[in-house]
C-alpha positions in Angstrom: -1.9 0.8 0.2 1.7 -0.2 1.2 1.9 -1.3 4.5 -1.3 -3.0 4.7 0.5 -6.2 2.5 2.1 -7.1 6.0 -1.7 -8.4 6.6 -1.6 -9.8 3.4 1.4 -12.3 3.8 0.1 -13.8 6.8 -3.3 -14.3 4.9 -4.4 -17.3 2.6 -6.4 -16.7 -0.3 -9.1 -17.5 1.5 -11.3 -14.8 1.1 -10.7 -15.5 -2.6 -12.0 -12.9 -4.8 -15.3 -13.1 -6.8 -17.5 -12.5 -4.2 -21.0 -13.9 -6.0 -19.6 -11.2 -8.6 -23.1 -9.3 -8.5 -21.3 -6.4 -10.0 -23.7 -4.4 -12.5 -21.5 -1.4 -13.9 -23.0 0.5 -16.1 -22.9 -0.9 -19.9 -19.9 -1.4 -21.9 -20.5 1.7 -24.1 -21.1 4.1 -21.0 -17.9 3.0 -19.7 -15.9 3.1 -23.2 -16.6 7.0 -23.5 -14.5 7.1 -20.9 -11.3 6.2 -22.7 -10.2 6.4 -26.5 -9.0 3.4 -27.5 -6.2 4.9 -29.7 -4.8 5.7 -26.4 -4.5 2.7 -25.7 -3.0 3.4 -21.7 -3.0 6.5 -19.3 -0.2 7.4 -16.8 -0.8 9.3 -13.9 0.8 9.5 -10.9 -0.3 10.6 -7.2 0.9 13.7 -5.9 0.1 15.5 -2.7 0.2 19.1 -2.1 -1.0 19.0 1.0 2.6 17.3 2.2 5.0 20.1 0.3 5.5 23.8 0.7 3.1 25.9 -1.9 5.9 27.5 -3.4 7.2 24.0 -5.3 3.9 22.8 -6.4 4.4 25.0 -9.5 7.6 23.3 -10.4 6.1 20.0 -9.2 3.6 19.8 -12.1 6.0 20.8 -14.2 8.0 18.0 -13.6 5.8 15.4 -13.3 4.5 16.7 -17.5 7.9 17.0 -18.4 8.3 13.3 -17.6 5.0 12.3 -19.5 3.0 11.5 -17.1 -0.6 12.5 -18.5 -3.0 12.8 -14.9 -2.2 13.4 -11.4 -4.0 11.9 -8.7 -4.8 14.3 -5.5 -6.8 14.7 -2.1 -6.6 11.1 -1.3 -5.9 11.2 2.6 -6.9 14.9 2.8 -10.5 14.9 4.8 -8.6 17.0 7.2 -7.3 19.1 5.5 -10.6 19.9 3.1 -13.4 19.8 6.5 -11.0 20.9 9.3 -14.2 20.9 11.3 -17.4 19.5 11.3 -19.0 21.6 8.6 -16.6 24.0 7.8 -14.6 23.2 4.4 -11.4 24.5 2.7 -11.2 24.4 -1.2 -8.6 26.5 -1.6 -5.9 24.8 -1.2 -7.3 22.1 -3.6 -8.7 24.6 -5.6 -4.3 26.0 -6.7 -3.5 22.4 -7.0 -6.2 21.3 -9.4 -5.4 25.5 -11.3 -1.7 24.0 -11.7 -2.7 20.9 -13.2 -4.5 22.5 -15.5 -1.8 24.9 -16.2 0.5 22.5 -16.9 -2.1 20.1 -19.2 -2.5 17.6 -16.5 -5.7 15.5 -16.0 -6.8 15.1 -12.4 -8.4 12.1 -10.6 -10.2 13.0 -7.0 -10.2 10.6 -4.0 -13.0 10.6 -1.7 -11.0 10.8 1.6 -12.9 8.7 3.8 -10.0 5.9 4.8 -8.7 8.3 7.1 -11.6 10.5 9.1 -10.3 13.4 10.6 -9.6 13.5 14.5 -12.5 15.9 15.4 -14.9 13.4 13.4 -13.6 10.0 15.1 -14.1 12.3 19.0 -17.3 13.9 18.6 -18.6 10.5 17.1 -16.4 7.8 18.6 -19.4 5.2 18.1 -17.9 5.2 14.2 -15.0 3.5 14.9 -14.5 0.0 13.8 -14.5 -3.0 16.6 -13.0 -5.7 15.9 -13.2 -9.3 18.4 -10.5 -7.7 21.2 -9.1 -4.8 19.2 -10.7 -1.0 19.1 -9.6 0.6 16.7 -8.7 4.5 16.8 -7.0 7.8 15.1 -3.9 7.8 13.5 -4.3 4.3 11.4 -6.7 3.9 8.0 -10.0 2.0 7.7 -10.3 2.6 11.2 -14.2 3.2 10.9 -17.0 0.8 10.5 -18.9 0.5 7.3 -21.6 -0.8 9.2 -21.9 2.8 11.2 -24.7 5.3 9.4 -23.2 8.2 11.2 -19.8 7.9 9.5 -21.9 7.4 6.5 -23.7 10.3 6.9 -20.7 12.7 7.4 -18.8 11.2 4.7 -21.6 11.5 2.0 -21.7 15.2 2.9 -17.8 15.7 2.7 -17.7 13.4 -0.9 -21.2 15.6 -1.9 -19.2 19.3 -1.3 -16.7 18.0 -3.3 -18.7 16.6 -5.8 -20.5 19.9 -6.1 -17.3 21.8 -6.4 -15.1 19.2 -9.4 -18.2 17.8 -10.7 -18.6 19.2 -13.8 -14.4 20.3 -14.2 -13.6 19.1 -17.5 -10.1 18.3 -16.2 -10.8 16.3 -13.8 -11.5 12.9 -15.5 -12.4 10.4 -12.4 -12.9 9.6 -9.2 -11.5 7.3 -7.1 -13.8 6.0 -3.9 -11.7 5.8 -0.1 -8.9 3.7 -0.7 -8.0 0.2 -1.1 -11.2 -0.8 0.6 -11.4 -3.5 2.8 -14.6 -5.5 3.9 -14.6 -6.3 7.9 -15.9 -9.6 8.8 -14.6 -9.6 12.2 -16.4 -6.4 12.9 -18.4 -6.5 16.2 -19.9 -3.4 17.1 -23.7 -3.3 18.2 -24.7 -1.2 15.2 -23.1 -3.6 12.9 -24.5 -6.7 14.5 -28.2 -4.7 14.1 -27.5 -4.2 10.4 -26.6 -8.2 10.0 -29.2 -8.9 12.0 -31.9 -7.3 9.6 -29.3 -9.1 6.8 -30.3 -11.8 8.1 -34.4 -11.5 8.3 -34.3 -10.3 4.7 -32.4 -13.3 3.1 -34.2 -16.4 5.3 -37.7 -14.6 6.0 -38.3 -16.5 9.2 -36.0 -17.9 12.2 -36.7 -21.5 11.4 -35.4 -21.5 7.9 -32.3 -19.3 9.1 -31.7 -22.7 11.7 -32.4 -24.8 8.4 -29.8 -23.3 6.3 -26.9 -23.0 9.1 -27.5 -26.7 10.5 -28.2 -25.4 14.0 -29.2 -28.7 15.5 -25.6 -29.2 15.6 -24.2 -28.3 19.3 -27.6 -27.4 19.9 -27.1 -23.6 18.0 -30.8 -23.2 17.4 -32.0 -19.6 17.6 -35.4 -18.4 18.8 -35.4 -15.3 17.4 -32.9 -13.0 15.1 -32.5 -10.7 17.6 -30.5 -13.5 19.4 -27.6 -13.7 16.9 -23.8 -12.6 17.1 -21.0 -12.9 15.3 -19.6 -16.2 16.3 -17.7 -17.6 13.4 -17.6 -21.7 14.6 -20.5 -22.1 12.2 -19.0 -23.0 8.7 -22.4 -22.0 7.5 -22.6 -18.3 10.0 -19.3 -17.8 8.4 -20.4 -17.6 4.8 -23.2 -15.6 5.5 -21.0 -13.3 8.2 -18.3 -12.9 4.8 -21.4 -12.2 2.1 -23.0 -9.6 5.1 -19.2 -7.7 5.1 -19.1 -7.7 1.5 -22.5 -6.2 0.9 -21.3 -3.7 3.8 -18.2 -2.1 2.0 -20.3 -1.9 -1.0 -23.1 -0.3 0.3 -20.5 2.4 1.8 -18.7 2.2 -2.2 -22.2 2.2 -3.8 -23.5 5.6 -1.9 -20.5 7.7 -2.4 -20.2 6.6 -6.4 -24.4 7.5 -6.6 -23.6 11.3 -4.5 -20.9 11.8 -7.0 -23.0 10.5 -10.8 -25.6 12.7 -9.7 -23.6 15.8 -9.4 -20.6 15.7 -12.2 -20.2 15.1 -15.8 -18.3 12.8 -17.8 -16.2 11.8 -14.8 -15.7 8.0 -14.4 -15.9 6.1 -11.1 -14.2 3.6 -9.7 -12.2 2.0 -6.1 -8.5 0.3 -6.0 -8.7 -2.9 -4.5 -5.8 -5.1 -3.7 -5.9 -8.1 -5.2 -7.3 -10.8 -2.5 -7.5 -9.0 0.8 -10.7 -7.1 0.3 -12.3 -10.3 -1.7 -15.6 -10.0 0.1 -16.2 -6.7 -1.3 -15.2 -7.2 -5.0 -17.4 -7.8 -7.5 -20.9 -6.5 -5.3 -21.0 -2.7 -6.3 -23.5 -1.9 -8.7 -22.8 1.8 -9.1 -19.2 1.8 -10.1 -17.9 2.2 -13.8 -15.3 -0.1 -13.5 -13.1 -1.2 -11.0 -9.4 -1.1 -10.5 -6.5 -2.3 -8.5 -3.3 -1.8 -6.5 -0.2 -4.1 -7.0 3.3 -4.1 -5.2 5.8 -6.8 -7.1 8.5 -6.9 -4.4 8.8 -7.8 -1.5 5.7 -9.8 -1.8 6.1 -11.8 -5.0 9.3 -14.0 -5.3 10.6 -14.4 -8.9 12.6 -17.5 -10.6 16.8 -17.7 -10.2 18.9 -15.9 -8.0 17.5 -12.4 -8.9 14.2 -13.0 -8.6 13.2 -11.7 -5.4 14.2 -8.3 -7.9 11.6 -9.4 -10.2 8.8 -10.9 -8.8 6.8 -13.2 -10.0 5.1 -13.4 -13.6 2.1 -14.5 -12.6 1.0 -11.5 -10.0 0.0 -8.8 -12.5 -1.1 -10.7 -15.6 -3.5 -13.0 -12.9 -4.7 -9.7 -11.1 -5.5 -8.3 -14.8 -7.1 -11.4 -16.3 -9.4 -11.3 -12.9 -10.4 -8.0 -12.8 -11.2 -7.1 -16.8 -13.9 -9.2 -16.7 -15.2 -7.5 -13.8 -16.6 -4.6 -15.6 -16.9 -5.8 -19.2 -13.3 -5.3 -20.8 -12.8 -2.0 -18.4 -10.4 -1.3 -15.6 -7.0 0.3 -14.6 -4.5 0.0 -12.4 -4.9 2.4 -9.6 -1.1 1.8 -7.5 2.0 0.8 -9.2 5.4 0.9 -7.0 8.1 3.0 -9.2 10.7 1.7 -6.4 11.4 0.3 -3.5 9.2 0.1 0.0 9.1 0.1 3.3 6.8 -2.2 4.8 8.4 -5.8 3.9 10.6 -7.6 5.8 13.5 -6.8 3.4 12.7 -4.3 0.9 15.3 -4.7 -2.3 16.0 -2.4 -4.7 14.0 -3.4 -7.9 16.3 -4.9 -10.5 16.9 -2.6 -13.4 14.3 -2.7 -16.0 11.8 -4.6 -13.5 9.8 -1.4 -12.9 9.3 -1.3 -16.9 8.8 -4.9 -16.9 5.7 -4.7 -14.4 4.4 -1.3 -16.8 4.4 -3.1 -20.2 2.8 -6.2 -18.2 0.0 -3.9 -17.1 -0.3 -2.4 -20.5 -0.6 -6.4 -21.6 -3.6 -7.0 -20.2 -5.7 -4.5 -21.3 -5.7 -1.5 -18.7 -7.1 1.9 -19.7 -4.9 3.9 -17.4 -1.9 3.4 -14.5 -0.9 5.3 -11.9 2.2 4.9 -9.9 2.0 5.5 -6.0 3.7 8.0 -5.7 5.5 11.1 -7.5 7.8 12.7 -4.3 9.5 10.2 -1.7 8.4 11.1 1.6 10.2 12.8 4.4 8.2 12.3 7.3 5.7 9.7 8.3 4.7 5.9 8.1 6.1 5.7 4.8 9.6 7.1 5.2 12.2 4.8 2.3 9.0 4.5 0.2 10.6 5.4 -3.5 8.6 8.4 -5.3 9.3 8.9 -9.3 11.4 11.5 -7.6 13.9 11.3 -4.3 13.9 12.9 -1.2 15.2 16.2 -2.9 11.9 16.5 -4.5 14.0 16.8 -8.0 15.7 13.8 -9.3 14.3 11.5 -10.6 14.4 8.1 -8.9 15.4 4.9 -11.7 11.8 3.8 -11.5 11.3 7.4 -12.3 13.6 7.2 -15.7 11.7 3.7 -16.4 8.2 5.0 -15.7 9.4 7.8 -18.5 10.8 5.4 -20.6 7.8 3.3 -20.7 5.3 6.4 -21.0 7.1 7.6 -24.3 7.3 4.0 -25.5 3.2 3.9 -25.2 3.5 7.3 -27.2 4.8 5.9 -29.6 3.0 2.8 -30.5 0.0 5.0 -30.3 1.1 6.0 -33.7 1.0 2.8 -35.3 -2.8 1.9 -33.4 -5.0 1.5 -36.6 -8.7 0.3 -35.4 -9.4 -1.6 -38.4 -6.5 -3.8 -37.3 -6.8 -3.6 -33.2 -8.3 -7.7 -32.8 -6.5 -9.9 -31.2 -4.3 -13.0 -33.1 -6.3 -15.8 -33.9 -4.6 -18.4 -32.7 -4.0 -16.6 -29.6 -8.1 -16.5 -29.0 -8.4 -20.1 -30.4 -6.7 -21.2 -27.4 -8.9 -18.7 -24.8 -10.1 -20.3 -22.0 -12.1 -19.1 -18.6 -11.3 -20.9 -14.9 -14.5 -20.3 -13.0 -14.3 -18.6 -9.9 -16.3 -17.7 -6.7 -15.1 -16.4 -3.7 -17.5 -18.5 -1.3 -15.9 -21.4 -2.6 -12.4 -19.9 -1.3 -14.1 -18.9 2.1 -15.5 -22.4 2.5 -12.2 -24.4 1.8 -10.2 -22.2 4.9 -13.0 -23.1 7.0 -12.7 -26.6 6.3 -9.4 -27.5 4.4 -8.9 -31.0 6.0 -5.6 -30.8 5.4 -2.8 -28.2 6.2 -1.1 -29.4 2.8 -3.8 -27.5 0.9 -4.1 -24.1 -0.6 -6.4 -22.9 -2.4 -4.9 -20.0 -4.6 -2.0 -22.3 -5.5 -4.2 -25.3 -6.5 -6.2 -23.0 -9.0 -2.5 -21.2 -9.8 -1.6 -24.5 -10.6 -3.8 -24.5 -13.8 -3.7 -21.0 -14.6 0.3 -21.0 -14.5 -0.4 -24.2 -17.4 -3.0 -22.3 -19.7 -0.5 -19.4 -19.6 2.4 -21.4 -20.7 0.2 -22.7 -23.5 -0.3 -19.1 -24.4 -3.5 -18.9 -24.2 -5.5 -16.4 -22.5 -7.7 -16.2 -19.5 -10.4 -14.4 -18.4 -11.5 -15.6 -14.5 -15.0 -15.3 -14.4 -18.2 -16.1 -12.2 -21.1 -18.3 -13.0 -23.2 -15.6 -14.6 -20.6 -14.9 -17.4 -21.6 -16.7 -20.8 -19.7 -19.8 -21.5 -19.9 -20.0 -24.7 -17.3 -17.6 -25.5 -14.6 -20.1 -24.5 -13.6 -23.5 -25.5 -11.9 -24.3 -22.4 -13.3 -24.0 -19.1 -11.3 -25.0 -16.1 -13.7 -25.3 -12.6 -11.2 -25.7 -10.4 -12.2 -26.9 -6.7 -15.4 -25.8 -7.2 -16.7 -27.1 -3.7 -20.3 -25.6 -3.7 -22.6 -26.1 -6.8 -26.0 -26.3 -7.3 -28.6 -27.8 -9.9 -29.0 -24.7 -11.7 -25.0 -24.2 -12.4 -24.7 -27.9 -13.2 -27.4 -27.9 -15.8 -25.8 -24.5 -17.4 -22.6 -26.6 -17.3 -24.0 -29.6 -19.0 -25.4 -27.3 -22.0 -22.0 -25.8 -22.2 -19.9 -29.4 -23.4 -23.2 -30.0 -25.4 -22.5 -27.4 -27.6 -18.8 -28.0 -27.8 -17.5 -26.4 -24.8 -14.5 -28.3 -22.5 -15.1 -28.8 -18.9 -12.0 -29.3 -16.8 -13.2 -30.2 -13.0 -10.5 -30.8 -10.2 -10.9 -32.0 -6.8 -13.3 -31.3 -4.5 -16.2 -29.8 -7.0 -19.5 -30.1 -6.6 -19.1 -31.9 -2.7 -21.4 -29.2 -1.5 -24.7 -26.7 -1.7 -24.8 -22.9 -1.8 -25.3 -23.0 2.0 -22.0 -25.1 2.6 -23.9 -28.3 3.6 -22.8 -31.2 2.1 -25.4 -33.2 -0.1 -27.0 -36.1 1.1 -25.5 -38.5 -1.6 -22.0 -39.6 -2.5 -19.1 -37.0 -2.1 -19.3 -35.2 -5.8 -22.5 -37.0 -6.4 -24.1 -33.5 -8.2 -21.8 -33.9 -10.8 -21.3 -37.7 -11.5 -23.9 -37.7 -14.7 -21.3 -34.8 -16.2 -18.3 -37.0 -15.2 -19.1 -40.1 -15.8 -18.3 -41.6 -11.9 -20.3 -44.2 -11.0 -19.3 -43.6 -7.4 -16.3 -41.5 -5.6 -15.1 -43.8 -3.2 -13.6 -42.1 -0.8 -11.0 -38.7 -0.5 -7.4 -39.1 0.7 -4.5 -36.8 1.6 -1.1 -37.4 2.7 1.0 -36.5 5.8 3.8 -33.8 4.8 6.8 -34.8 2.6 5.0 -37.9 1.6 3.9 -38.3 -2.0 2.7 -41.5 -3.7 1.9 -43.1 -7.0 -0.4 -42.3 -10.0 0.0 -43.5 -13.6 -1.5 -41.9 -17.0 -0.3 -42.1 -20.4 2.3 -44.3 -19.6 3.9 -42.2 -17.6 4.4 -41.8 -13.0 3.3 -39.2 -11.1 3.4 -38.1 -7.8 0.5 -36.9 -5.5 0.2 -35.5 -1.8 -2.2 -33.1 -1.0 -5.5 -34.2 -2.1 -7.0 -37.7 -4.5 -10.8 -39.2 -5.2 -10.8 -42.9 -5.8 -13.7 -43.4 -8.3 -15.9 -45.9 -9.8 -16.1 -45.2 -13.4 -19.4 -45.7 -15.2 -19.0 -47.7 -18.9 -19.1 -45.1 -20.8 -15.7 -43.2 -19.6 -12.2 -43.0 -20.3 -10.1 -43.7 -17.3 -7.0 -41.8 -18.2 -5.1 -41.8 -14.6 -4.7 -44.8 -12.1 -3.7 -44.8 -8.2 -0.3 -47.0 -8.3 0.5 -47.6 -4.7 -1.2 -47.4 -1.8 -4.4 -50.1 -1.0 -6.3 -48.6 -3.9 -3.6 -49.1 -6.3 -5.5 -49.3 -10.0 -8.5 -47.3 -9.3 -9.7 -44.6 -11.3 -8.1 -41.2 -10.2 -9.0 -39.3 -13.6 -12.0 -39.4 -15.4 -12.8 -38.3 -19.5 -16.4 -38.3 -21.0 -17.7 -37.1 -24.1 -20.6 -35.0 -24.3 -22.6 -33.9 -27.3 -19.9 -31.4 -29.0 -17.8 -31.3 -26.0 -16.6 -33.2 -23.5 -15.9 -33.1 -19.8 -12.7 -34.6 -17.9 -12.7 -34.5 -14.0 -8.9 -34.5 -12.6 -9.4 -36.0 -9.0 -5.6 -35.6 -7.7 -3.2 -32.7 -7.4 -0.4 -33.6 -8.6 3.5 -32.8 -7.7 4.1 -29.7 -9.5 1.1 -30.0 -11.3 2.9 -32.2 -13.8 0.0 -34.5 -14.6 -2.6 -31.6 -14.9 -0.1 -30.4 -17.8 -0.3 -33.2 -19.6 -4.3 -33.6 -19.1 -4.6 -30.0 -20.6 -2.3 -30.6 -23.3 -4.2 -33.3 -24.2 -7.8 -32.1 -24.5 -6.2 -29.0 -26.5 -5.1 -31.2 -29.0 -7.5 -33.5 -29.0 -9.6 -30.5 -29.8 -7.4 -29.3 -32.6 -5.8 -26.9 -30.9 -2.1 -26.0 -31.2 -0.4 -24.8 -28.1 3.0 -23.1 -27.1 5.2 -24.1 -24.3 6.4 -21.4 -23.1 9.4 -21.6 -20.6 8.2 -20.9 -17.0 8.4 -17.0 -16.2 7.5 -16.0 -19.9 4.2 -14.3 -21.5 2.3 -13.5 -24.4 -0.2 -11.4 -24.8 -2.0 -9.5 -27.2 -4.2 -6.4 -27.4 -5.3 -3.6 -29.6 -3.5 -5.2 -32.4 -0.1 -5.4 -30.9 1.9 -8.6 -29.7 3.9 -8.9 -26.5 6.1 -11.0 -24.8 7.6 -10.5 -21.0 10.4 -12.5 -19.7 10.1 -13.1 -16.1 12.7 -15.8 -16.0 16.1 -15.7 -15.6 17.2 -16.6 -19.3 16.6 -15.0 -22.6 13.8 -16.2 -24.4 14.4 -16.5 -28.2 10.9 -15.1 -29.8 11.7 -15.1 -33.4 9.4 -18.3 -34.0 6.8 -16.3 -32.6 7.4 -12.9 -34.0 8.1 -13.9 -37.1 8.7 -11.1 -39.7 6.6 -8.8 -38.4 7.3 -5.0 -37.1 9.0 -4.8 -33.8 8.7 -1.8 -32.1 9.8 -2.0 -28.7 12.8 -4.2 -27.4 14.6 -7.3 -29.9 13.3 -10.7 -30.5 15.9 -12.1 -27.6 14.5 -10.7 -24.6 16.9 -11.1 -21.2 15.4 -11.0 -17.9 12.9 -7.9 -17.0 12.9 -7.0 -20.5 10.0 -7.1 -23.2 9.3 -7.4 -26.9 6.1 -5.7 -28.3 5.7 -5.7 -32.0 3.2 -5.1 -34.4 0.9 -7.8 -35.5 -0.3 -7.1 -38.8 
């Protein structure tokens, strides 16, 4: 939570987030008991009693109903305060908080405590502590133990079962929320971890020799006798993918156990975890025994915004990307676990929010789809690591902060479109889901390309941003998904740097444009097998009979600052970090050339039609991804498809039979072309900056 986004900034989005998306929730009508859909969103907010004097909980919940909120969210860093020693637990407290919730109608979501083990637990069993290259990790942080270590599992499975035994079958208590913000460890090194890849290890290859096979250990002469013999050494591109996969599996495994204590002892409770959006990417997607998942998001200081204010705003993309990626996690299901109502502390600057940006980043949640949000947290601290951290309410433990009024602003806003939610009018516009479309995504694919990125001009979350920042401007929406998801339910299907592929994936990919589905490859797809070996035929060889190359020539990048020349429909473009050269085959449409350089007038982008469909393979990234704009637009209207161009910073959305648009950028946007004569409800057809227009779309 919080502080851990200093880690983030200095991290690329390389560990990516789909993670082989194994995830196998339990069915979409399980997980829709959960939630009535004429409710369209919850609000909750965390609150911890275990910080404040007994005598103002009382008029805490009182508050926090009085402002709307509809859940509170409790006994998240509280291990020791509920097992104060080994064996020994203490309800009580817990027991008057969860009495006042009730008293005051308030839902309760539980948090398994184990991201911060108390001190008798990490002393008597110091062996559980996370070890990490040169670092030991100790008391006093979070996600200080290992994953990997069965005696912290052990201990925390009989804390999360004593609790589970206690609020298991409270009807007020709606969910559960597993540790916090849970992070997979691939740079763990403790002995009992390396056992536990170790027998990782023997159960995917079977034998030594195909291990050696599959990592390319002749090179440097890496060849291992015996699986006892390996480490942890990361110089192996190959060792790396299967050392990121191990961690994954890990933090599941830990996820997975404490969701199965908790099903088998409660009662209509939902369970889920709050990841943050790309650091924990190893881990997401690979529980089997969660409901749905959920996820954590701070707008400022991390996300910079367009004009001068901005860095007040954030960025449109951050929330509507982290919603389109994780609703097709768990079929449709998920919520928002951390929403900032304020200011923080852990940025290098940390700005005051501009006002109506909190509300802005509500309604955007609201947008895509989440059952419930809950803002972290209700009272600003006074003590700790989080001191200047805005609550809903200041220091006094009374006022409310102005992300406070806009969290209650928002709240009775959602009231009151729940009175106009009619189910036999809750689908989505039509032209809006004409223009759907999917970008395929696997986090391997991420880990692979910051293992070997060949130049430090690329990045991998802005190349793929690149195209989802496009489809959103046409207004169309996006679901991210992995290569299990069905295809068919899009039209467009954007695969973009899809490095590792394999027979199976291209041969489902071929019977998607068959049957009318459109492929969008960009650079670097197919180069590569599941193992992160490259194939022994022409670079993107897998894919040529979907593309239509004869031959990829060769790859080029240029040094920094440098761009040069590519034409396509009459028009220049400029390119720098990454173009194929290709040899089309006869039956292609060359639709971009190479105009400078010694391969000036050879084929840089690549259209074939397929059966119904058709692919086109976009080997360049453009400046600004101005040529991959005009590609898109292209094969959408090619395809009949009208879109929208929406200026940069501005969304639409749609759910439950209700239209939206956020403005992000730093002008109004004029929406009456869009709204038409329809209802509004909320906001005015001329939206300013931070503000937003929902109406009713029927």
């Amino acid at each position: 939570m919080r502080k851990i986004f200093k880690i983030y900034l200095l991290m690329s989005f390389f560990a990516g987030l789909f993670a082989a998306c194994s995830f196998a929730a339990e069915g979409s009508d399980n997980q829709k008991k959960f939630f009535k859909d004429e409710d369209l969103l919850l609000t909750g907010v965390y609150y911890y009693p275990e910080h404040w004097d007994e005598s103002q909980w009382d008029r805490d919940f009182a508050n926090i109903k009085k402002l709307g909120f509809e859940f509170v969210h409790m006994a998240e860093f509280a291990w020791c305060f509920l097992e104060p020693e080994e064996g020994k637990y203490e309800f009580g407290w817990l027991d008057k908080a969860v009495d006042l919730a009730k008293k005051h109608d308030l839902k309760i979501v539980l948090c398994t405590s184990t991201a911060t083990p108390p001190i008798w637990l990490v002393r008597k069993y110091p062996e559980v502590l996370r070890k990490e290259f040169a670092v030991q990790y100790d008391h006093g942080a979070r996600q200080h133990c290992s994953h990997s270590s069965e005696k912290y599992m052990e201990l925390s499975l009989k804390m999360v079962n004593a609790l589970a035994e206690r609020y298991g079958n409270d009807p007020h208590v709606i969910g559960w929320q597993i540790d916090n913000e849970p992070q997979a460890h691939p740079n763990e090194i403790s002995e009992e971890a390396k056992k536990h890849f170790q027998d990782y290890l023997r159960k995917k290859y079977g034998d030594i020799d195909s291990l050696n096979e599959a990592w390319g250990a002749r090179f440097w002469g890496q060849m291992y006798g015996d699986f006892s013999q390996i480490g942890f050494s990361q110089r192996n591109p190959h060792q790396y993918l299967d050392i990121m996969r191990f961690s994954g599996d890990e933090t599941a495994k830990f996820l997975d156990t404490q969701a199965e204590a908790i099903k088998s002892k409660s009662k209509n409770q939902w369970v889920t975890t709050n990841y943050i959006p790309h650091l924990p990417a190893p881990a997401i997607g690979r529980c089997r025994s969660l409901d749905f998942v959920s996820y954590t998001r701070y707008m400022i200081p991390v996300y910079d915004g367009l004009g001068k204010e901005g860095f007040r705003v954030g960025s449109s993309f951050a929330i509507s990307y982290a919603n389109d990626f994780f609703r097709p996690l768990s079929d449709g299901i998920y919520g928002v676990m951390e929403l900032q109502p304020g200011q923080v502390n852990w940025g290098k600057i940390n700005p005051i929010p501009k006002p109506g940006a909190v509300r802005l980043w509500l309604w955007s949640v609201w947008a895509g789809g989440s059952k419930f949000i809950c803002t972290y947290r209700y009272r600003e601290p006074l003590y700790g690591s989080e001191l200047y951290h805005y609550g809903v309410v200041g220091p006094d433990g009374v006022t409310p902060t102005r992300g406070g009024t806009e969290f209650a602003k928002f709240i009775s806003e959602n009231a009151e479109l729940r009175k106009h939610y009619d189910k036999n009018f809750s689908a989505k516009n039509k032209s809006y889901m004409d223009r759907r479309a999917a970008l395929l995504y696997s986090a391997q694919n991420d880990w692979e390309l910051s293992k070997n990125k060949q130049t430090y001009r690329w990045n991998t979350e802005r190349h793929w941003r690149g195209y989802y920042e496009i489809l959103k401007s046409f207004g169309a929406p996006i679901d991210m998904i992995s290569e299990s998801a069905d295809f068919s339910k899009y039209p467009f299907l954007i695969v973009p740097a899809y490095i590792m592929m394999d027979e199976k994936l291209v041969d489902k990919l071929r019977s998607y444009a068959e049957n009318g589905g459109h492929i969008i490859f960009s650079v670097r797809s197919g180069y590569m097998d599941k193992s992160g070996k490259l194939y022994e035929k022409p670079f993107g060889g897998l894919l040529y009979g979907l593309t239509g190359a004869k031959r990829m020539e060769e790859f080029d990048m240029l040094p920094d600052q440098k761009f040069s020349k590519i034409k396509a429909f009459g028009k220049d473009f400029e390119w720098g970090v990454w173009a194929e050269i290709f040899t089309p085959s006869e039956e292609v449409e060359v639709w971009g050339q190479y105009a400078d350089e010694f391969y000036s007038g050879k084929a840089a982008v690549l259209h074939k039609k397929i059966g119904k469909g058709s692919t086109t393979y976009i080997g360049v990234q453009s400046k600004d991804f101005a040529l991959e704009r005009e590609i898109l637009k292209k094969i959408y209207s090619d395809a009949g498809i009208k879109t929208l161009d929406l200026p940069e910073g501005v969304l639409l959305e749609y759910r439950d039979g209700f239209g939206i648009i956020l403005n992000y950028s730093d002008k109004p946007f004029d929406a009456a072309s869009i709204i038409g004569a329809r209802k509004i409800l909320v906001g005015s057809k001329n939206p300013d900056t931070a503000e937003v227009v929902v109406w009713l779309d029927r």
